[in-house]
C-alpha positions in Angstrom: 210.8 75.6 142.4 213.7 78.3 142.4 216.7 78.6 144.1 216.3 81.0 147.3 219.3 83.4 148.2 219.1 83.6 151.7 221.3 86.0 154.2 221.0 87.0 158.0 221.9 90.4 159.4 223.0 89.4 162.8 223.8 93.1 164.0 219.9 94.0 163.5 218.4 90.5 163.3 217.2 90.4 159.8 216.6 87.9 157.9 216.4 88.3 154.3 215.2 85.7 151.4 214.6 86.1 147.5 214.6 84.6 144.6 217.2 85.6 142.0 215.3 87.7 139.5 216.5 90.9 137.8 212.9 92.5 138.4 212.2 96.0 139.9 210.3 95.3 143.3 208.0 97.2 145.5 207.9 96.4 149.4 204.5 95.8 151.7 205.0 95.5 155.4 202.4 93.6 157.4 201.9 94.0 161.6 204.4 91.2 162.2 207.0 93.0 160.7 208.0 90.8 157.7 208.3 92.8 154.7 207.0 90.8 151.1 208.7 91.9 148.3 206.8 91.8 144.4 207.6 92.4 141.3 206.2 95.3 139.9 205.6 93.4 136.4 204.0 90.7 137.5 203.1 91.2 141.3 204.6 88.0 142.2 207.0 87.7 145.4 210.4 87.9 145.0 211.1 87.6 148.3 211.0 88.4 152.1 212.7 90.6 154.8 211.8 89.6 158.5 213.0 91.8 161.1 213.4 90.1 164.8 213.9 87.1 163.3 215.9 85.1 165.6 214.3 86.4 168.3 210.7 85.5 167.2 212.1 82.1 165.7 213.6 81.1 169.2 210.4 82.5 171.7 208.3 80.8 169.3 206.1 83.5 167.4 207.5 82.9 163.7 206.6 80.0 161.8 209.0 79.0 158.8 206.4 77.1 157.0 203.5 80.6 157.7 206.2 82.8 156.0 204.6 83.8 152.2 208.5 82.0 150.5 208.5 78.4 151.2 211.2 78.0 153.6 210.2 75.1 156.2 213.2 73.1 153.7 215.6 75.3 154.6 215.3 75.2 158.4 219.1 73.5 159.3 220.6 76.0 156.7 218.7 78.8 159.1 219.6 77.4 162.4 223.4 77.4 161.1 223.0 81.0 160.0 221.4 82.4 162.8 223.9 80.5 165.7 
């Protein structure tokens, strides 16, 4: 499994994760507003954007391990990020 680069925007509640690739992406948005990122090569993710994120972390509507990048692993690094 790759490494995941991870950073939180706490001014807009953002939360953003990729993997460290030097591939051009394109960006699909679904209804929840988390943002998937693919390569345009391969059409494999290269990451995530997820917009209310501490919010919908901490009222219970997002899910670490439903996001589409593995991050259920990463959940103390998160908490630590987001506090």
């Amino acid at each position: 499994m790759s490494t995941i680069a991870m950073d939180y925007d706490k001014k807009y509640d953002i939360f953003y994760a990729r993997y460290p690739m030097n591939e051009h992406s394109y960006t699909e948005e679904d209804d929840d507003g988390i943002v998937t990122y693919h390569s345009i090569k391969t059409d494999k993710i290269t990451g995530i954007a997820v917009y209310s994120f501490k919010k919908r972390l901490q009222n219970g509507t997002l899910r670490l391990n439903m996001l589409p990048v593995p991050l259920d692993m990463y959940r103390n690094k998160i908490n630590s990020m987001i506090s």
